[in-house]
FIKOLPA-340353 format. One record per residue (C-alpha): x, y, z; residue in one letter. Coordinates in steps of 0.05 Angstrom, whole numbers, padded with zeros to 5 digits, always signed. Layout:
<pts>
XYZA/...
</pts>
This chain:
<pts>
-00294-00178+01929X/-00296-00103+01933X/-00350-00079+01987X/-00381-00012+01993X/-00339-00008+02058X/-00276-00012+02021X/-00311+00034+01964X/-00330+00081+02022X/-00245+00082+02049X/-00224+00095+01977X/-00261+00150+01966X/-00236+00175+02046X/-00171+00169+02018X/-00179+00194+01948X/-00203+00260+01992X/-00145+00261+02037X/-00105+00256+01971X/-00133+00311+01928X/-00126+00356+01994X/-00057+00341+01996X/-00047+00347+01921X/-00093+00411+01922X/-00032+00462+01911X/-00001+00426+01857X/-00060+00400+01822X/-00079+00480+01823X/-00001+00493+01792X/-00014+00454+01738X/-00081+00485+01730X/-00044+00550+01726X/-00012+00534+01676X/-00055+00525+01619X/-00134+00532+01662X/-00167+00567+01708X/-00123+00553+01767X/-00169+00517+01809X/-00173+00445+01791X/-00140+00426+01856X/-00178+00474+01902X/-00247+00446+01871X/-00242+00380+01873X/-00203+00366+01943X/-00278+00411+01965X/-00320+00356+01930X/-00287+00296+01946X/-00291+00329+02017X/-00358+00336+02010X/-00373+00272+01989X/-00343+00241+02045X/-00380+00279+02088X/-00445+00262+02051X/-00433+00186+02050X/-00400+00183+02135X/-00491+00213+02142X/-00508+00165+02107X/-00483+00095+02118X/-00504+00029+02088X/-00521+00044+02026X/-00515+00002+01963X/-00455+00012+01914X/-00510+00039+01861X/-00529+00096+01917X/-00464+00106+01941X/-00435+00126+01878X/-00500+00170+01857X/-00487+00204+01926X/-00422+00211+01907X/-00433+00244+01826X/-00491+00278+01856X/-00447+00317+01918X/-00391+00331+01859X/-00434+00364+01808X/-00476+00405+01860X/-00396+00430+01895X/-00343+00430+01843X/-00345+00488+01799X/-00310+00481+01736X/-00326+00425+01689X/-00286+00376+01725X/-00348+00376+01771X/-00396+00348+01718X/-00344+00310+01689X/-00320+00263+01755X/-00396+00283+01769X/-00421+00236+01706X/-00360+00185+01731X/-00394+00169+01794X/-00473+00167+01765X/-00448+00117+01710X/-00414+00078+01753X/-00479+00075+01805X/-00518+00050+01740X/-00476-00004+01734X/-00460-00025+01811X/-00540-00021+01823X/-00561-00049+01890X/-00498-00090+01895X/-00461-00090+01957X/-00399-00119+01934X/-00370-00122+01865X/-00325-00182+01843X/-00262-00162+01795X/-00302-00160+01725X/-00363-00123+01760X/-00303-00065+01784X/-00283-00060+01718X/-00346-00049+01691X/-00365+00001+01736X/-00296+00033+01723X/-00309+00028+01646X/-00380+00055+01653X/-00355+00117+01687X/-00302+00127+01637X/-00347+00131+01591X/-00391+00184+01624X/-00331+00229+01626X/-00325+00222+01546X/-00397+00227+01536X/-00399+00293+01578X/-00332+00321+01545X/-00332+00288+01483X/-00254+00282+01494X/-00213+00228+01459X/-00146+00199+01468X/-00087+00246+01456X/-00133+00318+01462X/-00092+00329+01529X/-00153+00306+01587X/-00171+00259+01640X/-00182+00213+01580X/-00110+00207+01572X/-00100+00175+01640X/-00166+00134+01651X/-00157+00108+01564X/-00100+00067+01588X/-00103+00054+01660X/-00165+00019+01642X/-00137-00017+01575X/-00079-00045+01632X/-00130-00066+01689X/-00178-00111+01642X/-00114-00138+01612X/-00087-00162+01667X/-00150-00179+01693X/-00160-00224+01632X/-00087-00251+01642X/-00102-00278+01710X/-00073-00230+01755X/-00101-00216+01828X/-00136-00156+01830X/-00079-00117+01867X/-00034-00128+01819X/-00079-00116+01766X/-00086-00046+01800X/-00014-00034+01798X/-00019-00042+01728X/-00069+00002+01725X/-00041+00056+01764X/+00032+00045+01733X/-00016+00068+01660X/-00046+00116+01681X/+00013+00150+01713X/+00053+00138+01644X/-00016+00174+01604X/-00005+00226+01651X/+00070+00243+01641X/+00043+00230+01565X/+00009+00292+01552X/+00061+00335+01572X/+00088+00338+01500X/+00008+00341+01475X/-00029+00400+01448X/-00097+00422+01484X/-00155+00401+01435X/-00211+00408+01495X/-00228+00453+01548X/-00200+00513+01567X/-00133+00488+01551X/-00148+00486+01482X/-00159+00566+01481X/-00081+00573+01486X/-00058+00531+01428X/+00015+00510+01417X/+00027+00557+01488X/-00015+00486+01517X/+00045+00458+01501X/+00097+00429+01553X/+00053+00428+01612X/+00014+00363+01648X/-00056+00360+01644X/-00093+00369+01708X/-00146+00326+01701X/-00103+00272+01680X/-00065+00281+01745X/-00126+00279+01790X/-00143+00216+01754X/-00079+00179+01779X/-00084+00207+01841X/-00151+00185+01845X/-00136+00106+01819X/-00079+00109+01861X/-00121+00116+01917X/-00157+00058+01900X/-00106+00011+01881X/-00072+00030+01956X/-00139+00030+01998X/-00151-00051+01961X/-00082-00072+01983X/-00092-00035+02060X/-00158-00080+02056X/-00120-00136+02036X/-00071-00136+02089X/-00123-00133+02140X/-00158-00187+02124X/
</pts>
């Protein structure tokens, strides 16, 4: 099972991560945005952490709305409303669970996904976050379905997303602000799509901490 305590240290650690990824994920930024993906979202994810450590025992379903709510209101940028919509689709979905089992993770997983393509109406291969969660997601309920323990099933899911990532490299921009430089949006790694490994990463590494202390 996957408790709002563990849901509560990956999101810790997905803010530890983002602030250590903040100058690179801002490099890439550079590159083809507005330069400030990495500085934005290590000051949300901070902030929700803060939000969440005030307070504590709350439901997966109000966790997670804390958590979209506290990104949308301090990330500027779209990547605000889009991890923003993540979280508040996800909450819809955990509801006043406490602890999810595998297939309930997934679901809440899928559900956010699918707030980010509902708010950026961005498909597979337009060079976003959708090109990391697409098939980091398709992995995890694959091996899911395949019998794997969920930590493994993780690493699959990590190991995908990390491959969409590297993916659009060789992509042209056909959303956000990317998109305004054409063939120039060539060549370079999304942001988003790195922020979105980083951020499963985090997950897939704060399950198998939990694991080993159990």
């Amino acid at each position: 099972m996957i408790t709002a305590t563990i849901v509560e240290a990956w999101l810790q650690r997905t803010a530890a991560v983002l602030d250590e990824n903040k100058s690179y994920l801002t490099d890439l930024d550079a590159a083809i945005g507005d330069a400030d993906h990495g500085v934005n979202i290590a000051r949300g994810f901070g902030a929700v952490v803060q939000k969440l450590a005030a307070q504590p025992g709350q439901s997966l379903g109000a966790l997670f709305k804390t958590a979209g709510m506290t990104l949308m209101s301090t990330v500027g940028g779209a990547s605000g409303m889009l991890y923003g919509n993540f979280f508040l689709k996800a909450a819809g979905v955990a509801g006043d669970r406490h602890a999810l089992t595998d297939a309930e993770l997934l679901a809440v997983l899928e559900a956010g996904r699918d707030g980010i393509i509902q708010r950026g109406r961005a498909e597979p291969g337009d060079k976003t976050m959708i090109d990391a969660w697409t098939p980091a997601l398709a992995a995890l309920r694959a091996s899911l379905e395949a019998g794997q323990p969920p930590a493994a099933a993780l690493d699959a899911c990590v190991a995908a997303a990390e491959e969409g990532m590297r993916a659009t490299i060789p992509l042209q921009a056909r959303k956000g602000r990317a998109s305004y430089l054409g063939e120039r949006s060539i060549g370079h790694q999304d942001p988003g799509a790195t922020s979105t490994y980083l951020i499963l990463r985090a997950l897939a590494e704060t399950l198998a901490t939990a694991s080993d202390e159990m």
